[in-house]
C-alpha positions as CSV (number, residue, x, y, z in Angstrom):
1,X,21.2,4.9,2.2
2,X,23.1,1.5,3.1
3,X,21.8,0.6,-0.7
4,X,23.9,3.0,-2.2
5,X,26.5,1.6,-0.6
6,X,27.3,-1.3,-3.1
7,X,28.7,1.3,-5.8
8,X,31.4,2.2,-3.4
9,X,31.9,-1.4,-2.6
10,X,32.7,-2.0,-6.2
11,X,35.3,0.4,-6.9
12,X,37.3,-0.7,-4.4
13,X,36.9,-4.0,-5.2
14,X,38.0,-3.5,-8.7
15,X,41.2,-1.3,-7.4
16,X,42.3,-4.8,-5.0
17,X,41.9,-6.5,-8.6
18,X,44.8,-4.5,-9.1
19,X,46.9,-5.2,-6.1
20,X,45.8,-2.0,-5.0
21,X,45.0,-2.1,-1.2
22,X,42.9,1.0,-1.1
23,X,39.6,2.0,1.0
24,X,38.9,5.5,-0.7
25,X,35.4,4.3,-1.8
26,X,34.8,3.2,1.7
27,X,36.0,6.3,3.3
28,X,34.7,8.6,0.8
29,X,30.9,7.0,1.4
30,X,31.0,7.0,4.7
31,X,32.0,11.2,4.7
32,X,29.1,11.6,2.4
33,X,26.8,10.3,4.4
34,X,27.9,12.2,8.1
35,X,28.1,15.0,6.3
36,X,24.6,14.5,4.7
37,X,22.9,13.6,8.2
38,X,25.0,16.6,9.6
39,X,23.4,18.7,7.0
40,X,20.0,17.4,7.0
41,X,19.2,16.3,10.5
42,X,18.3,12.6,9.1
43,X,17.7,10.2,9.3
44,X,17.2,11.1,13.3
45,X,20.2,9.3,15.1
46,X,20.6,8.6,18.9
47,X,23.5,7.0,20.7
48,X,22.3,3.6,22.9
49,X,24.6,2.5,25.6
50,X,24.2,-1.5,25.5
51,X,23.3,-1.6,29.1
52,X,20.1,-0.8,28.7
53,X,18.9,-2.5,25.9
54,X,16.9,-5.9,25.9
55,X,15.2,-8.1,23.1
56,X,11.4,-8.7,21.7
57,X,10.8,-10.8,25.2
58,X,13.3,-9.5,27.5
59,X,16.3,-11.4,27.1
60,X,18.8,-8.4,27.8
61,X,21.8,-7.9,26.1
62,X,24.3,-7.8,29.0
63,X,22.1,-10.5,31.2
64,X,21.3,-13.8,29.1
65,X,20.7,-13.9,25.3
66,X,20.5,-16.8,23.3
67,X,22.4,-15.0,20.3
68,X,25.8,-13.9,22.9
69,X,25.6,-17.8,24.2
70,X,25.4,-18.6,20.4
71,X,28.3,-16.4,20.0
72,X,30.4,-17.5,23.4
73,X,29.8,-21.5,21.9
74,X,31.1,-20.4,18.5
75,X,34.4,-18.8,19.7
76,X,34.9,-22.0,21.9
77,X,34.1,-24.6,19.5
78,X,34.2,-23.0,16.1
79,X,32.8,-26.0,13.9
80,X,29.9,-26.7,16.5
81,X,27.0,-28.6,14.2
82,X,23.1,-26.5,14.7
83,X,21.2,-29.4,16.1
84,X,24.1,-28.8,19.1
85,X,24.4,-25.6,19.3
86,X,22.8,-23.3,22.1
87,X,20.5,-21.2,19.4
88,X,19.1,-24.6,18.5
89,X,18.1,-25.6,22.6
90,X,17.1,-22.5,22.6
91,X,14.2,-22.7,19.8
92,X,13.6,-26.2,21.3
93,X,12.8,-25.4,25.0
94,X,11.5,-21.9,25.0
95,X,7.4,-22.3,23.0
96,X,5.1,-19.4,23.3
97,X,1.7,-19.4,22.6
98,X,1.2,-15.8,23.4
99,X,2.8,-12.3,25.2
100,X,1.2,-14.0,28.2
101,X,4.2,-16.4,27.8
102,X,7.0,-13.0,27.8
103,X,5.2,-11.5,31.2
104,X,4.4,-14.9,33.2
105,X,8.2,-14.9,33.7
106,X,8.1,-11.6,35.7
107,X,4.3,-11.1,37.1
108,X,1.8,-14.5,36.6
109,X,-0.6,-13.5,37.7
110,X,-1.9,-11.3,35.0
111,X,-5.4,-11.3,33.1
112,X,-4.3,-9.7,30.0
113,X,-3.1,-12.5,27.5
114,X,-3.3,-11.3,23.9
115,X,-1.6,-12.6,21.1
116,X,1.7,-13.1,20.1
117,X,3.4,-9.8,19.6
118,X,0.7,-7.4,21.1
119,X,1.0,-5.4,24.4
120,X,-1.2,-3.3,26.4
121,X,0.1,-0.1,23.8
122,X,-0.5,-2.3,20.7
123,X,2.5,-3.7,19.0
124,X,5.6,-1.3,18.9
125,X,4.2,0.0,15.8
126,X,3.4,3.8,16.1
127,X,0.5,3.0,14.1
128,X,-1.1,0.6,16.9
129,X,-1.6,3.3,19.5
130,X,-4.4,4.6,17.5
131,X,-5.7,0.7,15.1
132,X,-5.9,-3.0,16.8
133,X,-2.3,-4.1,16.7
134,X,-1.7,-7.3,14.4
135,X,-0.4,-10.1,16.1
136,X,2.8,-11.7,14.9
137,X,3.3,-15.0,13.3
138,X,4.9,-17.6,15.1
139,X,5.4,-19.8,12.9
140,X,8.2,-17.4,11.2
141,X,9.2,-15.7,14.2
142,X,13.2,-16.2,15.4
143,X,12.4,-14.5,18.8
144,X,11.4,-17.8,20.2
145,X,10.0,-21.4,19.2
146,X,8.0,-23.7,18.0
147,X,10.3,-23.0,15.1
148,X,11.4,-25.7,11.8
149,X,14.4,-26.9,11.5
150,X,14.7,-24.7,8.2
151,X,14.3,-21.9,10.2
152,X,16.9,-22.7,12.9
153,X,19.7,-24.1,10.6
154,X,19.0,-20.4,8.3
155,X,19.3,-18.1,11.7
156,X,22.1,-20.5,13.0
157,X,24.4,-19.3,9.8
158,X,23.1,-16.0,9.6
159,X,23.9,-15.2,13.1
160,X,27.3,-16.4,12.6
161,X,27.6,-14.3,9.5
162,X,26.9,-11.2,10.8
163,X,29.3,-11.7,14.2
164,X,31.6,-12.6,11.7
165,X,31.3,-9.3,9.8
166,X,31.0,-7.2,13.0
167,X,33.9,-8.8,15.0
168,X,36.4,-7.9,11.4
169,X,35.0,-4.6,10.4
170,X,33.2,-3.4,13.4
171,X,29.6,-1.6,13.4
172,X,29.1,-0.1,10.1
173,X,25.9,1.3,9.8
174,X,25.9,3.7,7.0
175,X,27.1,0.6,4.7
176,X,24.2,-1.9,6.1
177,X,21.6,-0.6,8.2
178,X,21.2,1.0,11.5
179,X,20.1,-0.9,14.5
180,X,16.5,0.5,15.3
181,X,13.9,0.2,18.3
182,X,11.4,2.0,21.4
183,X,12.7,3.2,24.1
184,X,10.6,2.9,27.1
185,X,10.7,5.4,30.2
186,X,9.4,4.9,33.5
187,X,8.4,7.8,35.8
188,X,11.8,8.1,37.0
189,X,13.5,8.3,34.3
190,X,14.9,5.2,34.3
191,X,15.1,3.7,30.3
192,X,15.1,0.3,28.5
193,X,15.3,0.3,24.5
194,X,14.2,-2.2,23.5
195,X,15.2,-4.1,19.9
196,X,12.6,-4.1,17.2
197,X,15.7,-4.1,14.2
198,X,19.0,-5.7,14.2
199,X,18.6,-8.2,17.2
200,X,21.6,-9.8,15.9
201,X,23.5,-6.8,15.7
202,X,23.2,-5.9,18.8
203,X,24.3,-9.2,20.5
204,X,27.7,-9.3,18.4
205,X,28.5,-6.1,19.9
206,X,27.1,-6.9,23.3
207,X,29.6,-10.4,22.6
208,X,32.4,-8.2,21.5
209,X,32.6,-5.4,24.4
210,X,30.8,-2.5,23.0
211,X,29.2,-0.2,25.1
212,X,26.8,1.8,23.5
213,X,26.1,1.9,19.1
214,X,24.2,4.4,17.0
215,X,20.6,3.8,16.5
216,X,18.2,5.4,14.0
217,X,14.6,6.6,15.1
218,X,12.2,4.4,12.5
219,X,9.4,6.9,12.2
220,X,6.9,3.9,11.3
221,X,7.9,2.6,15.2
222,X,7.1,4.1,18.7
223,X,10.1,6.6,19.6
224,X,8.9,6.1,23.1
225,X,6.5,4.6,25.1
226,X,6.1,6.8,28.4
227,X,4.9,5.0,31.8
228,X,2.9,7.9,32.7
229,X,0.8,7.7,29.5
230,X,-0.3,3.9,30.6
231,X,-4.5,5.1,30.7
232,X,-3.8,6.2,26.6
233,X,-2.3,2.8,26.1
234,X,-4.7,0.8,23.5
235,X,-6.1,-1.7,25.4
236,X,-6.3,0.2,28.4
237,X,-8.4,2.8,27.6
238,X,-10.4,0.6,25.3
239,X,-11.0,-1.3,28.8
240,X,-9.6,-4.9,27.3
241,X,-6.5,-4.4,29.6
242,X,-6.2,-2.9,33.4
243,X,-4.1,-0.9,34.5
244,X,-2.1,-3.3,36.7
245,X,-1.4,-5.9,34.1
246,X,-0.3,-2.8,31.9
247,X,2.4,-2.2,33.9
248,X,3.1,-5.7,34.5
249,X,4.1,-5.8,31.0
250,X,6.1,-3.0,30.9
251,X,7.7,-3.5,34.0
252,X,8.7,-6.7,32.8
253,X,11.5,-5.0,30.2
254,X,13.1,-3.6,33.2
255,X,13.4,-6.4,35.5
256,X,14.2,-9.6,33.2
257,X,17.3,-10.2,32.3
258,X,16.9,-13.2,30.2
259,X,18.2,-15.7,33.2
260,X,14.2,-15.9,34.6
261,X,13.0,-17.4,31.0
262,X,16.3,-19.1,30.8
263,X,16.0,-20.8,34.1
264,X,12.1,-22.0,33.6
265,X,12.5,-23.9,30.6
266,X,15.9,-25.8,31.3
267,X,19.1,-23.4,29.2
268,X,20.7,-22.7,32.4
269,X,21.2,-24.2,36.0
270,X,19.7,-21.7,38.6
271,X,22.8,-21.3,40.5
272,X,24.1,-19.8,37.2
273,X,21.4,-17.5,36.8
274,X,22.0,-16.2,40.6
């Protein structure tokens, strides 16, 4: 719906034209579409308290993230150039050649090294439960290095960008798009969600103090992937992955933080991470 959005935008661009400082079109968008969801039941909405919430390969949210660092470095040095700048290290020192590379920094000792973007359930692509997962490309991929310096300098301004927007207007997602992910649950109900859409997003309000946001349910994406269903997992019960280095990988979303793959390729000191 954020695509209808620009319609709105425009008429009260064209009032300020005027000197008119008005924010009907704004206001009357953003009743249309609570009202519509309230109506409708959709799209499916759920509230996310930030605590909980971690990246493609666990760097949490409220533990160490390369995009709140990039943010903390902005707000202390405002004209910081990219080739200095944290986000930049950070594509430098941390190279993956697979998801072996996102569990080694909790469990090493597992078998079960696929490629780049798949997990012992597939990818987080509903889809993959039931179809070999597709492996992500690493070449375009801004959760991690080897990465051009194309690519860096383009997510370096982008990121800014959109902390930028989020720190002046706030979380708007009716008039973008709504953060989206999978939330994982262990056997005691403990939850991670983990961020498939809007990584960005989500560590400007992480930066800024929020505590929770409003996420939509992407029906193309796992809703949730349940510990106790680990035997139905893809390459479990397709005998490619045991059991143990299953839960090795999901176990891993719960117990990084972000300092562990930090630490191991030089961003931080390890008394900081401590």
């Amino acid at each position: 719906m954020a695509r209808f959005y620009k319609a709105f935008e425009k008429s009260d661009n064209l009032l300020k034209q005027f000197g008119v400082k008005a924010d009907f079109g704004n206001q009357a968008y953003d009743l249309g579409c609570r009202l519509y969801q309230k109506i409708f039941r959709y799209p499916v909405l759920v509230d996310v308290p930030l605590e909980i919430c971690t990246g493609f390969l666990g760097f949490q949210f409220n533990g160490w993230h390369y995009l709140v660092e990039l943010f903390k470095e902005h707000d202390l040095n405002p004209h910081v150039r990219v080739d200095e700048s944290v986000l930049a290290d950070f594509h430098t020192a941390f190279q993956v050649q697979s998801s072996f590379d996102f569990v080694r920094h909790f469990d090493d000792k597992v078998e079960f090294k696929p490629p780049f973007g798949i997990f012992p359930w597939g990818n987080f692509f509903a889809a993959s439960h039931e179809v070999r997962a597709r492996e992500k490309d690493l070449q375009t991929s801004r959760f991690c290095g080897p990465s051009s310096p194309e690519l860096i300098e383009q997510d370096f301004h982008n990121s800014l960008e959109v902390y930028r927007s989020l720190k002046q207007e706030g979380y708007r997602p009716w008039r973008r798009s709504f953060i989206g992910g999978t939330f994982l649950k262990r056997k005691t109900n403990e939850f991670r969600y983990v961020i498939l859409q809007g990584n960005h997003r989500s560590a400007a309000l992480a930066h800024l103090g929020y505590s929770s946001f409003q996420a939509r349910m992407y029906t193309d994406l796992y809703h949730t992937i349940n510990e106790e269903d680990v035997d139905e997992w893809f390459y479990v019960r397709n005998g490619e992955c045991s059991r143990r280095d299953a839960l090795a990988y999901f176990n891993a979303y719960f117990e990084l933080t972000g300092f562990e793959q930090a630490r191991a390729c030089g961003l931080v000191e390890r008394e900081e991470s401590n």
